[in-house]
C-alpha positions as CSV (number, residue, x, y, z in Angstrom):
1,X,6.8,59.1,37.4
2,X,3.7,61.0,37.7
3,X,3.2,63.7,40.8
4,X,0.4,65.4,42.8
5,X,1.7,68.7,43.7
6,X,0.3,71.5,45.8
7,X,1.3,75.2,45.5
8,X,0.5,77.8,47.6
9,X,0.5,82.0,47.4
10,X,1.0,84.1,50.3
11,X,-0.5,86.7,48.0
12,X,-3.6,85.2,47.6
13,X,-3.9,82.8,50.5
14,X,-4.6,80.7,48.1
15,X,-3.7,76.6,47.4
16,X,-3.3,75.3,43.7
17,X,-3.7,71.8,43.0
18,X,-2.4,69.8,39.7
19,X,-0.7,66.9,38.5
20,X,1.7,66.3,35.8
21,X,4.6,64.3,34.7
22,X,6.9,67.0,35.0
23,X,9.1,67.2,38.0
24,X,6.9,70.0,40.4
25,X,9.7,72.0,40.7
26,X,9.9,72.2,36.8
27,X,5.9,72.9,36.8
28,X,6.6,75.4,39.0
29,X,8.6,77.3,36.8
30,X,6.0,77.3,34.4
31,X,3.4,78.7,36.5
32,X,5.7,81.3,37.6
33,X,7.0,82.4,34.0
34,X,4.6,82.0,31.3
35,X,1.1,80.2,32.4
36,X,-2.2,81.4,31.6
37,X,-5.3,81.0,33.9
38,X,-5.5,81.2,38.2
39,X,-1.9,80.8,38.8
40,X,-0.8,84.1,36.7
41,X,-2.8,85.9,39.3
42,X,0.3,86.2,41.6
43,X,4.0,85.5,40.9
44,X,5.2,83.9,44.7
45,X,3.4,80.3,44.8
46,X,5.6,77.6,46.2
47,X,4.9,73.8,46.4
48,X,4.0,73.4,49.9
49,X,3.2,69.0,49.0
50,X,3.8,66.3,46.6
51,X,2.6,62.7,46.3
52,X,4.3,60.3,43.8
53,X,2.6,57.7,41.4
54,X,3.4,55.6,38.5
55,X,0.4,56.6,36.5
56,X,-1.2,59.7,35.4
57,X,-4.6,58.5,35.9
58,X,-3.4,57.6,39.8
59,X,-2.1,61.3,40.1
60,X,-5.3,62.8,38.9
61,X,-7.8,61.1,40.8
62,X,-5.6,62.1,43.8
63,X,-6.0,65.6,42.5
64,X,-10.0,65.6,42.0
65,X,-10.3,64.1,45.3
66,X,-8.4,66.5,47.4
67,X,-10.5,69.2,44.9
68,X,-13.5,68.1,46.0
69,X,-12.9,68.8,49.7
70,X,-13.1,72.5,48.7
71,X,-11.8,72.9,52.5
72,X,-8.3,74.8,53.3
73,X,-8.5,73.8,56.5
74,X,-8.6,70.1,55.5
75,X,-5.6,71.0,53.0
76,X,-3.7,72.3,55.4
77,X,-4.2,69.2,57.7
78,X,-2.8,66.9,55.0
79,X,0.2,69.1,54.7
80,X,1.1,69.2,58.5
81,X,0.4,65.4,58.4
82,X,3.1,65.0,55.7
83,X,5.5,67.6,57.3
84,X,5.1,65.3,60.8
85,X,5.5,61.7,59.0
């Protein structure tokens, strides 16, 4: 399995979005303990969505798409959506 996941940072107000084939809450972790780059900027990000595929090339093309709606406000949507469904 291959997963969209979506943290977000109180700190920063901030969303992160990736894909792996980790389990999120493992990627998590590694944001959290030992990850260079944006997410090292604060220490409280918690995945806030998930989507499921069965391939990585699925999972990332999910993630560029919801990148390129550089909108919080359209994040957010598709996270209340989820929380409603």
């Amino acid at each position: 399995m291959y997963y969209l996941y979506i943290l977000y940072s109180l700190q920063m107000k901030k969303y992160y979005i990736g894909s792996t084939s980790m389990l999120p809450e493992l990627r998590l972790k590694q944001h959290l303990l030992n990850h260079k780059g944006f997410t090292s900027k604060a220490k409280d990000w918690e995945i806030v969505y998930r989507e499921t595929y069965t391939s990585i090339e699925d999972a990332r093309s999910r993630e560029f798409q919801i990148k390129r709606w550089k909108s919080s406000l359209r994040i957010q949507q598709l996270i209340t959506r989820s929380s409603t469904e």
